[in-house]
Backbone as a printed PyTorch tensor [residue, N CA C, xyz], in Angstrom:
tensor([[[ 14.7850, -31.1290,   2.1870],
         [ 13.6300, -30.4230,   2.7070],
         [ 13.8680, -28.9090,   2.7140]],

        [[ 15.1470, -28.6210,   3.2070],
         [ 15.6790, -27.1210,   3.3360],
         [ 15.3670, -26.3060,   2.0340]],

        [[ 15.8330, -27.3550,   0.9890],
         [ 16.3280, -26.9980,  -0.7960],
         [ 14.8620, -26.2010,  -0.9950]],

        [[ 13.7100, -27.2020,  -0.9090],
         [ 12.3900, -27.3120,  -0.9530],
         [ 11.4200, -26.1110,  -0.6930]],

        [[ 11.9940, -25.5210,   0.7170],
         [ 11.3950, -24.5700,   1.3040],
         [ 12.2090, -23.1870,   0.5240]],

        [[ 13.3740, -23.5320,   0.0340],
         [ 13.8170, -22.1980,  -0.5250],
         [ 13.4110, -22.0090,  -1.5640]],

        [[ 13.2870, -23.0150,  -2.1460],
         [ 12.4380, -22.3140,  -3.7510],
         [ 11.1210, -22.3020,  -3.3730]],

        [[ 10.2820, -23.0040,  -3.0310],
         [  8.9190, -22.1670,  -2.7860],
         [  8.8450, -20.6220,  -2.4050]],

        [[ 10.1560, -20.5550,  -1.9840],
         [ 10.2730, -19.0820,  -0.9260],
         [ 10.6460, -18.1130,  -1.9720]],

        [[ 11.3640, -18.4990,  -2.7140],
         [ 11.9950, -17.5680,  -4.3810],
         [ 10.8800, -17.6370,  -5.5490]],

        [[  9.8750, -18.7670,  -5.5320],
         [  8.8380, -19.2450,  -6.4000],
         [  7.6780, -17.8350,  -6.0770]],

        [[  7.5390, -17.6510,  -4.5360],
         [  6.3230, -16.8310,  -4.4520],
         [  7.3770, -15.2100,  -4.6040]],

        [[  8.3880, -14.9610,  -4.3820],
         [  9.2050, -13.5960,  -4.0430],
         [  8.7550, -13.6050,  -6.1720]],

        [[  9.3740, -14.4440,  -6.8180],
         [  9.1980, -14.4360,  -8.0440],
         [  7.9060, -13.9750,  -8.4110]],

        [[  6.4590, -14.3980,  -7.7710],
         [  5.3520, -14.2760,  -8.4020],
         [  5.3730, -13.3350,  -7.9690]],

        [[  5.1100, -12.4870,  -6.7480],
         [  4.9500, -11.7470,  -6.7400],
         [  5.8980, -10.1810,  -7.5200]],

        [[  6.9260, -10.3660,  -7.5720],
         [  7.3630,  -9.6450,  -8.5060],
         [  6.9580,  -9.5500,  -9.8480]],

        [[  6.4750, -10.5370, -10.5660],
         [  5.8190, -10.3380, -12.0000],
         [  4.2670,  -9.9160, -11.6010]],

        [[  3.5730, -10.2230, -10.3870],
         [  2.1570,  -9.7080, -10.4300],
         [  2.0430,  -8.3370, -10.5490]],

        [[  3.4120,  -7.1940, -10.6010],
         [  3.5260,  -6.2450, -10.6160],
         [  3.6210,  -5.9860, -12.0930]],

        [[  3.9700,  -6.4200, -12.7320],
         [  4.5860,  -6.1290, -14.0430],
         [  2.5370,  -5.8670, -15.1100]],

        [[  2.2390,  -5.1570, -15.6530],
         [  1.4810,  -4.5980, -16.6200],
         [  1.3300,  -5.9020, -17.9570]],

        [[  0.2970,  -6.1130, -18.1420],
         [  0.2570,  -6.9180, -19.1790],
         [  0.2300,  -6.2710, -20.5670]],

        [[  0.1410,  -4.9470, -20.5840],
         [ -0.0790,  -4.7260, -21.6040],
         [  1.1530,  -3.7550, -21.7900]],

        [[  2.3160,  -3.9360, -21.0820],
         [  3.7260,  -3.5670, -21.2630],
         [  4.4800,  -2.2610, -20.3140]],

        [[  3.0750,  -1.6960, -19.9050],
         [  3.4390,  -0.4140, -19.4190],
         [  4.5810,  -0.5230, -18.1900]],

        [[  5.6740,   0.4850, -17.7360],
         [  6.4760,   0.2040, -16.7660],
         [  5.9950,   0.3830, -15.4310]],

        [[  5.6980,  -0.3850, -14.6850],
         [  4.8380,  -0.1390, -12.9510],
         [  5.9890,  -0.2130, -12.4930]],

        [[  5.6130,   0.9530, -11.0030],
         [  6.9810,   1.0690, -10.0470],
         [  7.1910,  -0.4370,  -9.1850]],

        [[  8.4000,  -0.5710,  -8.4930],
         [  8.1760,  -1.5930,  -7.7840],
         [  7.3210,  -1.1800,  -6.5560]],

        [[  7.0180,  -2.3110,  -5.6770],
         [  6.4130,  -1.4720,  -4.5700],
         [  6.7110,  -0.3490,  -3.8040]],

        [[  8.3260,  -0.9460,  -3.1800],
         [  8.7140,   0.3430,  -2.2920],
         [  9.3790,   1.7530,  -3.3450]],

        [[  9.2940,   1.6350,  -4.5080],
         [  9.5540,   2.8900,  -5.6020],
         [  8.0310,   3.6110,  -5.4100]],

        [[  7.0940,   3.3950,  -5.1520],
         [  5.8940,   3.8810,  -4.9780],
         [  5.4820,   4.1270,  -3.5640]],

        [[  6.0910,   3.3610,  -2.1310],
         [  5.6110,   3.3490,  -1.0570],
         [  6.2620,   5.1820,  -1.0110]],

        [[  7.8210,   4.6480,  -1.1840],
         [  8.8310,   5.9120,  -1.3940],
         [  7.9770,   6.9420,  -1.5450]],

        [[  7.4700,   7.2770,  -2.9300],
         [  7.0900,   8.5270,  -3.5300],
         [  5.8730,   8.6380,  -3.1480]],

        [[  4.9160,   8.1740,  -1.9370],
         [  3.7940,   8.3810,  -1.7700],
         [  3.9090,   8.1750,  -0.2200]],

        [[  4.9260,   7.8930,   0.8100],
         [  4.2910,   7.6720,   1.9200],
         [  3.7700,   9.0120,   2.6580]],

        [[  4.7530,   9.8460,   2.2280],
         [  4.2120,  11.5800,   3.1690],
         [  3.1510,  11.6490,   2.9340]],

        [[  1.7640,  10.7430,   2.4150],
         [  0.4280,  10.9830,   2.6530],
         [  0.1150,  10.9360,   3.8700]],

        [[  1.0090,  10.2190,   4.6710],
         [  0.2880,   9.7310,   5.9560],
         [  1.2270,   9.8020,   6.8290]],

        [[  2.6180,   9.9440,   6.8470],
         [  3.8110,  10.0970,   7.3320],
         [  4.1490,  11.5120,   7.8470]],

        [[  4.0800,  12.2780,   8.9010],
         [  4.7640,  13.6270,   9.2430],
         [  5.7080,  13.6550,   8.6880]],

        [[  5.7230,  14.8320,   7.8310],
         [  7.7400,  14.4340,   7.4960],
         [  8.4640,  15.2900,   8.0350]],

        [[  7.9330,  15.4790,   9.7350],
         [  9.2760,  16.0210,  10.2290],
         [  9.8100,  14.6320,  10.8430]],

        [[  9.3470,  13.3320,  10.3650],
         [ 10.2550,  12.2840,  11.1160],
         [ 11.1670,  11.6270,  10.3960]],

        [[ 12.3600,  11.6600,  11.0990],
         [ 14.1570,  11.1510,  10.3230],
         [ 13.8190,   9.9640,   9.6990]],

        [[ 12.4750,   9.0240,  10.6160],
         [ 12.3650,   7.6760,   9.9340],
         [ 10.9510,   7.0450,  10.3440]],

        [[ 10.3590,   6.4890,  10.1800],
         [  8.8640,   5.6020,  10.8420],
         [  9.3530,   4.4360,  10.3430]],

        [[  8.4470,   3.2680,  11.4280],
         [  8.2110,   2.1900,  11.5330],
         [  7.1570,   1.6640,  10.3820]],

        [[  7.6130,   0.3170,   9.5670],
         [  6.7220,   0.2320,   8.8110],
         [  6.6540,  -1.5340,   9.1330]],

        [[  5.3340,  -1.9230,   9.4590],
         [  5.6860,  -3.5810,   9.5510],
         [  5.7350,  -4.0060,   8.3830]],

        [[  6.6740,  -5.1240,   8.2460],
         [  7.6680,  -5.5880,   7.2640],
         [  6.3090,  -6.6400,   6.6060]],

        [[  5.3360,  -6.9900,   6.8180],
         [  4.0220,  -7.6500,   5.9160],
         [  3.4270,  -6.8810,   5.4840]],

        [[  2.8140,  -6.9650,   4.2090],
         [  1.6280,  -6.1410,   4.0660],
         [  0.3290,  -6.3290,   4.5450]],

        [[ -0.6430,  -5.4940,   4.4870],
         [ -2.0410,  -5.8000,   4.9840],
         [ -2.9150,  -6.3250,   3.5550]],

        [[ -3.9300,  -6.2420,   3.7790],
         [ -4.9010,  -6.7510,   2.8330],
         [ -5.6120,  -5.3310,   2.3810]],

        [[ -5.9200,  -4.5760,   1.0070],
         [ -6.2180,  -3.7150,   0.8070],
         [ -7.9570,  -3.8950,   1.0990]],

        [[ -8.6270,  -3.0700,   1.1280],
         [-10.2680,  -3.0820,   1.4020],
         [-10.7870,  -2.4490,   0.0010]],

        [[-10.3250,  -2.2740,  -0.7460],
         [-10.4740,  -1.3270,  -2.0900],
         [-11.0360,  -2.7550,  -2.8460]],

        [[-11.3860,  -3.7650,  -2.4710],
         [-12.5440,  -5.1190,  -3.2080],
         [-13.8440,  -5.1470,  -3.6150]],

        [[-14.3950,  -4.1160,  -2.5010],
         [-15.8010,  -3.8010,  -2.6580],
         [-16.1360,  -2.4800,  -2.4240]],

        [[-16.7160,  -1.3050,  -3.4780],
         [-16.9110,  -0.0080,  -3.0960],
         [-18.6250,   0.0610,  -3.6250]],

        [[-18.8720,   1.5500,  -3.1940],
         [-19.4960,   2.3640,  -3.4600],
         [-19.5670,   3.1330,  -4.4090]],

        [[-19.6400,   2.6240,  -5.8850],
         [-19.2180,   3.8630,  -6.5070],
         [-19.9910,   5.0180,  -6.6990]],

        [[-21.1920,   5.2590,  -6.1900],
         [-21.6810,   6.5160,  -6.0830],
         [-21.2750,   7.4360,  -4.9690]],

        [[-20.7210,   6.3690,  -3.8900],
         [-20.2540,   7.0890,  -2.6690],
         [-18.9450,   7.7670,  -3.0150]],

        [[-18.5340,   6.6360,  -4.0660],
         [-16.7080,   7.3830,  -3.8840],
         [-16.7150,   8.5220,  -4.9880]],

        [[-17.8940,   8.7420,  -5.9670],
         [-18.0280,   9.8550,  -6.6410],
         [-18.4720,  10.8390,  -6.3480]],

        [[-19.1670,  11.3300,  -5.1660],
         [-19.9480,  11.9010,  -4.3740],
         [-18.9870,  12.2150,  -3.0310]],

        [[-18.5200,  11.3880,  -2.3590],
         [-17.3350,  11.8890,  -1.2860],
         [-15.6330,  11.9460,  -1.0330]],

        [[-15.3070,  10.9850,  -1.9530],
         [-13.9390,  10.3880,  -1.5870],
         [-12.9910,  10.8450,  -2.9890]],

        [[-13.8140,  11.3840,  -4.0920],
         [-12.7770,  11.3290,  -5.0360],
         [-12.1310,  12.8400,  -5.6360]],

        [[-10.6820,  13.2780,  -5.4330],
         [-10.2970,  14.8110,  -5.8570],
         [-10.6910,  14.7960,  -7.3690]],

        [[-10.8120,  13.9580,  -8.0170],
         [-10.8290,  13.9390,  -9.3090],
         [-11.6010,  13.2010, -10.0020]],

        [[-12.1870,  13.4920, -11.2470],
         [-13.1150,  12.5620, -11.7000],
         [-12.3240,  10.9310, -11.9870]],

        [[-13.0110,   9.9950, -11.8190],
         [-12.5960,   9.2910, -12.3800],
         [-13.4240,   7.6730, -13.1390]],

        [[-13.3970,   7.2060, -14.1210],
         [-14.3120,   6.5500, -14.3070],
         [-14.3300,   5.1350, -13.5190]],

        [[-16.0470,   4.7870, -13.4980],
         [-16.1680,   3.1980, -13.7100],
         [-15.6510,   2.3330, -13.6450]],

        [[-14.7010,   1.9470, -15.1980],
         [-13.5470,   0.7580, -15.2620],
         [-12.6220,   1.3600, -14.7820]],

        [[-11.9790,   2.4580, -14.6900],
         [-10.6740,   2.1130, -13.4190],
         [-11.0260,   1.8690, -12.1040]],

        [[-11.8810,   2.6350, -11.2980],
         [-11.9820,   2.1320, -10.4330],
         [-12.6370,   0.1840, -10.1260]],

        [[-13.1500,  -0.0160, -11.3450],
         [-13.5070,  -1.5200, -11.2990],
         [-12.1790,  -2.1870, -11.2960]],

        [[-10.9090,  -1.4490, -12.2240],
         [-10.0080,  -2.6850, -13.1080],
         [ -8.8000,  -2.4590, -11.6110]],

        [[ -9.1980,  -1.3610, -10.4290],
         [ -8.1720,  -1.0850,  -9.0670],
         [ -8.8390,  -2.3870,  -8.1490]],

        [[-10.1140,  -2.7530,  -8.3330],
         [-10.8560,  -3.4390,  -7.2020],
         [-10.1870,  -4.9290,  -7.6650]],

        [[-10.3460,  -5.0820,  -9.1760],
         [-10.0760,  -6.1990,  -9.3880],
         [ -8.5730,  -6.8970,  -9.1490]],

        [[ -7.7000,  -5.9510,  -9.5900],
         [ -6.3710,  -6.4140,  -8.7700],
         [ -6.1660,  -6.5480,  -7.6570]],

        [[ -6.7230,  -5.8220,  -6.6730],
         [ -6.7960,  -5.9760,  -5.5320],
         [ -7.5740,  -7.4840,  -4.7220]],

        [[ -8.4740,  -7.6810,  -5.7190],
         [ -9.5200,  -8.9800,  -5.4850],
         [ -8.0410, -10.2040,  -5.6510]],

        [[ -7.3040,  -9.8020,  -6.6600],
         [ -6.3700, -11.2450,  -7.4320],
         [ -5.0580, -10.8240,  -6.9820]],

        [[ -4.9190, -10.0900,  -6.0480],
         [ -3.2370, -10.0780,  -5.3920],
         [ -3.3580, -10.5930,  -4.0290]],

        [[ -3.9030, -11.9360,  -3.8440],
         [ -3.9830, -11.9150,  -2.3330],
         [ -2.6280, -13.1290,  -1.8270]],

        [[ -1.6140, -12.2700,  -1.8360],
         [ -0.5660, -13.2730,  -1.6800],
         [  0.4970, -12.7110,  -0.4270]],

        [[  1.0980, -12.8510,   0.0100],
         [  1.9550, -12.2120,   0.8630],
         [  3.2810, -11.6010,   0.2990]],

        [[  3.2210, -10.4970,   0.7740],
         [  4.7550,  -9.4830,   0.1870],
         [  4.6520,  -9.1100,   1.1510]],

        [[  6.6900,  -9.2000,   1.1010],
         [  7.4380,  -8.6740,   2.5040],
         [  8.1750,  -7.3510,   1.8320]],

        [[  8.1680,  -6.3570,   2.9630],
         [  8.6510,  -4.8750,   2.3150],
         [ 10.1400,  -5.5170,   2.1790]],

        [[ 10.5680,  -4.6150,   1.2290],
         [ 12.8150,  -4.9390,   1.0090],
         [ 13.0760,  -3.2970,   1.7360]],

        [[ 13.5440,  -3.8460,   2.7200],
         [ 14.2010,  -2.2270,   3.5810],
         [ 14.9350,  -1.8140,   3.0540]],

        [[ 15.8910,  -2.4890,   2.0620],
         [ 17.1150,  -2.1150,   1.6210],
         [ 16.5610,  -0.8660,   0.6360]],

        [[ 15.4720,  -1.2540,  -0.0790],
         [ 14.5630,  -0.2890,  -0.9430],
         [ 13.7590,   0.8330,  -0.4550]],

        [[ 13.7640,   0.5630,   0.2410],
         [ 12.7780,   1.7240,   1.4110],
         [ 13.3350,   3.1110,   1.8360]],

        [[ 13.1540,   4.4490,   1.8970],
         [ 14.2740,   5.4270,   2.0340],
         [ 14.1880,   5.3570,   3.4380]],

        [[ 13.0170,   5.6960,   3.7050],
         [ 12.9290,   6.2100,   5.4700],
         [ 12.6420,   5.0240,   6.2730]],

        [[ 12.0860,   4.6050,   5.8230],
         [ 11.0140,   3.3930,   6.7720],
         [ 12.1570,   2.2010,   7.4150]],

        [[ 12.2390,   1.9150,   8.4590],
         [ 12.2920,   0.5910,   9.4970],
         [ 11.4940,  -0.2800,   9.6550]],

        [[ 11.4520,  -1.1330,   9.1360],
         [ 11.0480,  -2.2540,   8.6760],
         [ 10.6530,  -3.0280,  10.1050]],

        [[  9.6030,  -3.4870,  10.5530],
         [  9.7690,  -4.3850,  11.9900],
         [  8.5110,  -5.2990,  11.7290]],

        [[  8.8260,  -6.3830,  13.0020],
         [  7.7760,  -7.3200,  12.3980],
         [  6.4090,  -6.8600,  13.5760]],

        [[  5.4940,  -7.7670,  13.2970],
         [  4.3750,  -7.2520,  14.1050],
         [  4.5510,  -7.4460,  15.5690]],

        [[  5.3950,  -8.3980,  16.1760],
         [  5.8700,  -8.3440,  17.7830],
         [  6.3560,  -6.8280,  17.8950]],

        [[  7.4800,  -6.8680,  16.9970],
         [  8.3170,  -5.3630,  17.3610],
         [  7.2430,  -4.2250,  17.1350]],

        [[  6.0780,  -4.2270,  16.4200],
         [  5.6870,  -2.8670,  16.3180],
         [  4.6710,  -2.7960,  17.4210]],

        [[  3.9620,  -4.3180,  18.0090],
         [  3.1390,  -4.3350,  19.0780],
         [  3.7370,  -3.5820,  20.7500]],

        [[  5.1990,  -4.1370,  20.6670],
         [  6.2470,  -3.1620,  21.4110],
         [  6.0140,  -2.0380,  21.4760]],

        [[  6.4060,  -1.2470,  20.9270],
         [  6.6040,  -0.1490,  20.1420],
         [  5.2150,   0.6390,  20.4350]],

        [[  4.3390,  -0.0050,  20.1710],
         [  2.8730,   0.5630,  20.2330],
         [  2.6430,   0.6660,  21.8140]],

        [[  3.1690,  -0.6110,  22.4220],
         [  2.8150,  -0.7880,  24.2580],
         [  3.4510,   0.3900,  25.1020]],

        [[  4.7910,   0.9090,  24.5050],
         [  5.4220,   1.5130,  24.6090],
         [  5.5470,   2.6910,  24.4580]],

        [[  4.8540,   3.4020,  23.5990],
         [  4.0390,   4.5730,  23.2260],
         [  5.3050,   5.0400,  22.5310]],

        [[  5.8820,   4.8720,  21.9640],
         [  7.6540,   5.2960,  21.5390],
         [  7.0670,   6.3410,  20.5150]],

        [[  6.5970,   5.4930,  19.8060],
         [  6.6210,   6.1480,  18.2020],
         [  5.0860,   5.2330,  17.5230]],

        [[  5.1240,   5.9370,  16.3760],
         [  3.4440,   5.5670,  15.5730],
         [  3.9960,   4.4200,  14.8280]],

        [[  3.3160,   3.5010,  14.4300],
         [  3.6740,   2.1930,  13.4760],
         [  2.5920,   2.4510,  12.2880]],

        [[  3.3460,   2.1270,  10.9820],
         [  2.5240,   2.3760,   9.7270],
         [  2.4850,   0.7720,   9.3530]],

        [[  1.5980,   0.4480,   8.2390],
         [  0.7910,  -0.2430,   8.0720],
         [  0.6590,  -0.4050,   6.3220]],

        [[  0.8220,  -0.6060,   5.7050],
         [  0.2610,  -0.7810,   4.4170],
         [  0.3000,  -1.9340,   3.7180]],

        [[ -0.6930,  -1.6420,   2.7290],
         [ -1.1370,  -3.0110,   1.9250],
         [ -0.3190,  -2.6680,   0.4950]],

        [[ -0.2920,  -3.8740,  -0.1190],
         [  0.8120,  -4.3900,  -1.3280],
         [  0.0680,  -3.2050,  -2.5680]],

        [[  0.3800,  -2.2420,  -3.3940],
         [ -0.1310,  -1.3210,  -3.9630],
         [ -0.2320,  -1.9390,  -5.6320]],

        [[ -1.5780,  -1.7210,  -5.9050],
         [ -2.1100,  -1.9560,  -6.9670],
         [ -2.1950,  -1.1110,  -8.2080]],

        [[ -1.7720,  -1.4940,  -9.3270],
         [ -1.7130,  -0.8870, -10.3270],
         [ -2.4930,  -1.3720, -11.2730]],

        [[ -3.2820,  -0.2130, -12.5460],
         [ -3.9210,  -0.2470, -13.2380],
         [ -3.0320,  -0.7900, -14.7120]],

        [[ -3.7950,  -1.7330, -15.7250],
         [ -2.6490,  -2.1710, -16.6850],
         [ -1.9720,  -0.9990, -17.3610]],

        [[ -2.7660,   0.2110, -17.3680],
         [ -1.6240,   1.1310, -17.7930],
         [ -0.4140,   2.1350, -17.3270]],

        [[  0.0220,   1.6130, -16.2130],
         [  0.2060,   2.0390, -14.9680],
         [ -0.1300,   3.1230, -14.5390]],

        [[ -1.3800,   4.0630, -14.8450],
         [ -1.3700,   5.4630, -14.6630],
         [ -2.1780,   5.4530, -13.4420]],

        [[ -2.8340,   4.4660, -12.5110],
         [ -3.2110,   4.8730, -11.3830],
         [ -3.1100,   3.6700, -10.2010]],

        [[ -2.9780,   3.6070,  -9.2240],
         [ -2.4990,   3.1710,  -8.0530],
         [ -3.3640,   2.9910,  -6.8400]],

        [[ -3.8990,   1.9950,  -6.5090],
         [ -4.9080,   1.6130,  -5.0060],
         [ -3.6010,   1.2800,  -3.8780]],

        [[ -4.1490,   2.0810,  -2.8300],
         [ -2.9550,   1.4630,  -1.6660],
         [ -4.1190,   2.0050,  -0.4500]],

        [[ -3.9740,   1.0250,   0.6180],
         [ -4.1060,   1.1490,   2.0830],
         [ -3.0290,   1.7130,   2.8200]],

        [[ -3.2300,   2.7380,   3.8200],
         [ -2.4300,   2.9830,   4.5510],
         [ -3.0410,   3.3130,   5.8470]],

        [[ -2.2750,   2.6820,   6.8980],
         [ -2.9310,   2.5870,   8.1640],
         [ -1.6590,   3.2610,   8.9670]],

        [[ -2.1230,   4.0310,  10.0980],
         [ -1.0380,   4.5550,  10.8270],
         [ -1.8130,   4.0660,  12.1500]],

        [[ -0.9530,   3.4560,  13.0050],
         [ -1.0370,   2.7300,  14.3650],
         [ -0.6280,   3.5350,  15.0050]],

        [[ -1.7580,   3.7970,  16.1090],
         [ -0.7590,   4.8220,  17.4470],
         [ -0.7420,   4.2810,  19.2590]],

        [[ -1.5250,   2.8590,  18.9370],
         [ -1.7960,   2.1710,  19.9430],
         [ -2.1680,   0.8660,  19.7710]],

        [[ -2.9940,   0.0630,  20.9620],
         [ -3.9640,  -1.1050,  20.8620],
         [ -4.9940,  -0.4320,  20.2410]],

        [[ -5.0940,   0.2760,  20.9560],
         [ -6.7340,   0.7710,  20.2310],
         [ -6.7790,   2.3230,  19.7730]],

        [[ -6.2180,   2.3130,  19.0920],
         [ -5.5460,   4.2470,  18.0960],
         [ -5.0980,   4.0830,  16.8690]],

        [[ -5.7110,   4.6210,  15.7420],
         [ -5.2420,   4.2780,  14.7810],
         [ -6.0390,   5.0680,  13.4100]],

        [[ -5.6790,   5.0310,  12.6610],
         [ -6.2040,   5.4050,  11.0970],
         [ -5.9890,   4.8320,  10.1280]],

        [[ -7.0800,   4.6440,   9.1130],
         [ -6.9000,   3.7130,   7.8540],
         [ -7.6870,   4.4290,   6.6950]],

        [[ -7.0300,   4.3690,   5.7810],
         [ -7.4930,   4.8850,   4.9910],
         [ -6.9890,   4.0600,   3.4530]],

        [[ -7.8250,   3.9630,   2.4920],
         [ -7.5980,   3.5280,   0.8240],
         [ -7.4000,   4.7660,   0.1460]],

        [[ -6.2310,   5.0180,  -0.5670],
         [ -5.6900,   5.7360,  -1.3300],
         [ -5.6260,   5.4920,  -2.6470]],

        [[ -6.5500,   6.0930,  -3.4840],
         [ -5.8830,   5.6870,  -5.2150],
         [ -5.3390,   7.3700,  -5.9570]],

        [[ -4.2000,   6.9400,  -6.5790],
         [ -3.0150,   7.6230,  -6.8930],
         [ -3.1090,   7.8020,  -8.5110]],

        [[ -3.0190,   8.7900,  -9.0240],
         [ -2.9080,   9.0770, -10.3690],
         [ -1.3600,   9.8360, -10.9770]],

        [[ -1.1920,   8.9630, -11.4460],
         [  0.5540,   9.2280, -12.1700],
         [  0.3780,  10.6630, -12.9830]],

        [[  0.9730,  11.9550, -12.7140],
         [  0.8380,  12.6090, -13.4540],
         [  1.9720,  12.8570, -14.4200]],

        [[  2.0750,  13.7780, -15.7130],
         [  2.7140,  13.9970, -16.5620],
         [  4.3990,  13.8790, -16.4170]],

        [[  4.4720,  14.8810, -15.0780],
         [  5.6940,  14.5940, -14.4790],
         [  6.1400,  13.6790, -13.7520]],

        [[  5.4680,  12.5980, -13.6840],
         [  6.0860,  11.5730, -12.9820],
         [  5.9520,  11.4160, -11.5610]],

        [[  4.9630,  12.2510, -11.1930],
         [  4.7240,  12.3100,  -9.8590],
         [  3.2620,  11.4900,  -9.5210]],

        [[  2.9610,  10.9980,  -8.4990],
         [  1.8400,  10.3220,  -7.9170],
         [  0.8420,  11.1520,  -7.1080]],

        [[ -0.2980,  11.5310,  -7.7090],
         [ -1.3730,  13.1790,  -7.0560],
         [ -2.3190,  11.6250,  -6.5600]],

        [[ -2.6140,  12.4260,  -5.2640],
         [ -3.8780,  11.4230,  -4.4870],
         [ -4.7370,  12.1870,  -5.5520]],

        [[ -5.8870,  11.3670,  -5.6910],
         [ -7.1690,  11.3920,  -6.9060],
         [ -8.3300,  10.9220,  -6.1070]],

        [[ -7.9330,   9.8770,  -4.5370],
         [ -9.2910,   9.9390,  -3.9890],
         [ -8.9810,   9.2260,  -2.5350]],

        [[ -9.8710,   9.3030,  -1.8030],
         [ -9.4160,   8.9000,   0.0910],
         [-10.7960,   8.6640,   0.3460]],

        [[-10.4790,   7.2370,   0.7320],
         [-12.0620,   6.9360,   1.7390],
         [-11.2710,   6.8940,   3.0010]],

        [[-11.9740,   7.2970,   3.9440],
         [-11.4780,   6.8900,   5.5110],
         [-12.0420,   5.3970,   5.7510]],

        [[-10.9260,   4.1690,   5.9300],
         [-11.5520,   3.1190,   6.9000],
         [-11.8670,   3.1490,   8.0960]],

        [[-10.7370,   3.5820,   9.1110],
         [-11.2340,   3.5790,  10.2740],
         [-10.8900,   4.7690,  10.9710]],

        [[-11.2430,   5.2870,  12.0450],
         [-10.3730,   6.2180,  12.7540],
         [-10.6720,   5.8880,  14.1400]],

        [[ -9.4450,   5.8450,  15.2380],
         [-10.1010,   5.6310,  16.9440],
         [ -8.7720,   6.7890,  17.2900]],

        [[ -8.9080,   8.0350,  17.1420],
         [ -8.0130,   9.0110,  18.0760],
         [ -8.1720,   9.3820,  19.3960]]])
């Protein structure tokens, strides 16, 4: 029974590692190679480290607006089918991924008891993000990021990311989900 539960457990760590991989060959970061190079969107970085719960969330980037997000949310133009071909991965990744801390530079990894702590406690802010989506050519990136500052305090926001020349990840557009400050 034990045997059983471990390969289902390596079966989905497996899928989800190839749901990352580009069909049409291109190299996509792993997750936390991208959480890495993109969390100071939402992260102060005068902090040594933040809390990140160790599940991901569910991205909201399934159903948009695209006149809204061309009109308010986007730094950069961007077309139609990417933003269709970001919704659609997002529609077909609905699986569970656990962050690898070992991969993570800053982030502390905790589960949702420990960050509900943490939150009761007023210690420190708890971050939040959903499993980050890539376009088949890997040049652009959908991610949720939520920063927790309470029961009821918090910010959310959908982030899509455009790979530039140098290898760097430029936000390209921000809807606000929620805000309670």
């Amino acid at each position: 029974m034990i045997r059983r539960i471990v390969t289902i457990c390596l079966l989905i760590t497996g899928f989800a590692a190839r749901a990352q991989q580009s069909p049409t060959g291109a190299a996509l970061p792993r997750p936390e190679e991208f959480v890495n190079s993109i969390y100071s969107t939402v992260v102060d970085s005068s902090f040594q480290h933040y809390y990140l719960v160790m599940g991901t969330d569910s991205c909201r980037f399934l159903k948009y607006d695209y006149d809204e997000w061309i009109k308010y949310h986007l730094k950069e133009p961007l077309s139609f089918n990417i933003l269709n071909e970001l919704s659609e991965k997002v529609y077909l990744s609905r699986y569970p991924y656990f962050w690898k801390q070992a991969q993570l530079q800053k982030a502390v990894c905790v589960t949702r008891k420990q960050a509900d702590s943490l939150l009761q406690g007023k210690k420190e802010p708890v971050f939040s993000f959903s499993l980050p989506q890539f376009t088949d050519d890997g040049q652009y990136a959908v991610i949720d990021l939520n920063l927790l500052c309470g029961p009821s305090c918090g910010r959310g926001v959908t982030c899509i990311y455009r790979l530039t020349t140098k290898g760097e990840w430029k936000l390209a557009g921000e809807s606000l989900n929620y805000s309670s400050f």
